[in-house]
C-alpha positions as CSV (number, residue, x, y, z in Angstrom):
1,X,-62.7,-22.7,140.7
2,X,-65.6,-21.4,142.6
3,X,-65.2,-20.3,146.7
4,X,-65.5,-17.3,148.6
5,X,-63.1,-13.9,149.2
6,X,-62.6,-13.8,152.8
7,X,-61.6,-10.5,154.0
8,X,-60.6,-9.7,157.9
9,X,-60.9,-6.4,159.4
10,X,-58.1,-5.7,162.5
11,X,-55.5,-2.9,164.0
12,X,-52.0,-3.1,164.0
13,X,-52.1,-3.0,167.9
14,X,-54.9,-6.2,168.1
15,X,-52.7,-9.4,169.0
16,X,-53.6,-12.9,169.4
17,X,-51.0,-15.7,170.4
18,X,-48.5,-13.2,171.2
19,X,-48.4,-11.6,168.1
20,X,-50.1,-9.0,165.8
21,X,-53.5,-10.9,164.7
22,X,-53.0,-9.7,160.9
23,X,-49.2,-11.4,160.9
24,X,-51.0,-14.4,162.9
25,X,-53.8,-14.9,160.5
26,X,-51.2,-14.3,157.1
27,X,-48.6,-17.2,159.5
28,X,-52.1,-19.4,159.7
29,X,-52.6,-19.2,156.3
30,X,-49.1,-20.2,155.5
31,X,-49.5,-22.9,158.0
32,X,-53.2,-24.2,156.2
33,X,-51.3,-24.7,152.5
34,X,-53.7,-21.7,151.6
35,X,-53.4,-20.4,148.1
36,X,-52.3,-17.1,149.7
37,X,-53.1,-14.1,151.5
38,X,-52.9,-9.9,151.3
39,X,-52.2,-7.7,154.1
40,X,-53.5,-4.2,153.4
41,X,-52.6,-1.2,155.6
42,X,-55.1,1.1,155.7
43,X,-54.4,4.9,156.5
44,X,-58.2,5.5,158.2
45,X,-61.2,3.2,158.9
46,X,-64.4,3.6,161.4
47,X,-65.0,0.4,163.3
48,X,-68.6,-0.8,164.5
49,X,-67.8,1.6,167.8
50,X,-68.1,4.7,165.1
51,X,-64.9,5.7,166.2
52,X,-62.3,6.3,163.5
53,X,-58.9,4.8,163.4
54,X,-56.0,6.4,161.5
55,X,-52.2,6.1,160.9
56,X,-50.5,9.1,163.2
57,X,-46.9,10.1,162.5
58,X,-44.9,9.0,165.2
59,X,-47.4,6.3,166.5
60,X,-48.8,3.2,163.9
61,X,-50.7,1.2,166.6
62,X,-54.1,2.5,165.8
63,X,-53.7,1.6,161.7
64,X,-56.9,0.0,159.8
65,X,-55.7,-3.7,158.4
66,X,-57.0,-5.8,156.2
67,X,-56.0,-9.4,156.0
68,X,-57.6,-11.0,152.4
69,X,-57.8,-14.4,151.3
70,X,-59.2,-16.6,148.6
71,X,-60.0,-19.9,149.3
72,X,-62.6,-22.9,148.4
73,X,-65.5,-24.2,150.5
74,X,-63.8,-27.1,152.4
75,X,-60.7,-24.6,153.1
76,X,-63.2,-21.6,154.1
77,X,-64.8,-24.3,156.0
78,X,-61.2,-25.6,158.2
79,X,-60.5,-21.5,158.3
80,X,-63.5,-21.2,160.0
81,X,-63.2,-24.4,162.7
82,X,-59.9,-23.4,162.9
83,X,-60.4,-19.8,163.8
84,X,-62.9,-20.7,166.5
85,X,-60.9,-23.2,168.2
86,X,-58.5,-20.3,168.5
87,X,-61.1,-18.0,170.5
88,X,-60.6,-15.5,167.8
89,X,-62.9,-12.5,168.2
90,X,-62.7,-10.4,164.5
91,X,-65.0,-8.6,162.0
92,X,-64.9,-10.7,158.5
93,X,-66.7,-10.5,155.4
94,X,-67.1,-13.8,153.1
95,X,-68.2,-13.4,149.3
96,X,-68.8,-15.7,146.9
97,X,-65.9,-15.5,144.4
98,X,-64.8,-17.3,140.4
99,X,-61.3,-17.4,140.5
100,X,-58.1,-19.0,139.1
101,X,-55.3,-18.2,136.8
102,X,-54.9,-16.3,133.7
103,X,-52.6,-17.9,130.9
């Protein structure tokens, strides 16, 4: 199947709706029938500020995430509509992608 590897680009302390925008965006997911999604914790990343963000010992809330999905067109398409009707500000980056499953 042919479509596009979305990934997202968020802190642990960003929220939208209440709750951390990485757990929204894996709940929306869920909630579109999407094949799935990855949450990656990052332990340092430099956002478009050139400021870096890290994981500190006692305090998370400043932790690189990355939210990863793999979808086709029409659902890259309804993420897309959806995520605007939201008012969801957030770096993304959309490639082409083959994919499917391995017997």
């Amino acid at each position: 199947m042919n479509g596009y590897q979305i990934t997202f680009f968020t802190q642990q302390d960003r929220q939208h709706a209440g709750k951390p925008l990485a757990d929204w965006l894996m709940h929306l997911a869920a909630e579109m029938g999407l094949r799935g999604a990855t949450l990656i914790p990052g332990s340092e990343g430099m956002g478009h500020d050139k400021r870096f963000h890290s994981v500190h010992f006692f305090e998370l809330s400043d932790q690189p995430l990355e939210v990863v999905m793999v979808v086709s067109e029409e659902e890259a398409d309804q993420l897309f509509a959806r995520l605007r009707t939201e008012g969801v500000r957030l770096f993304y980056v959309k490639v082409a992608a083959e994919f499917g499953i391995m017997d």
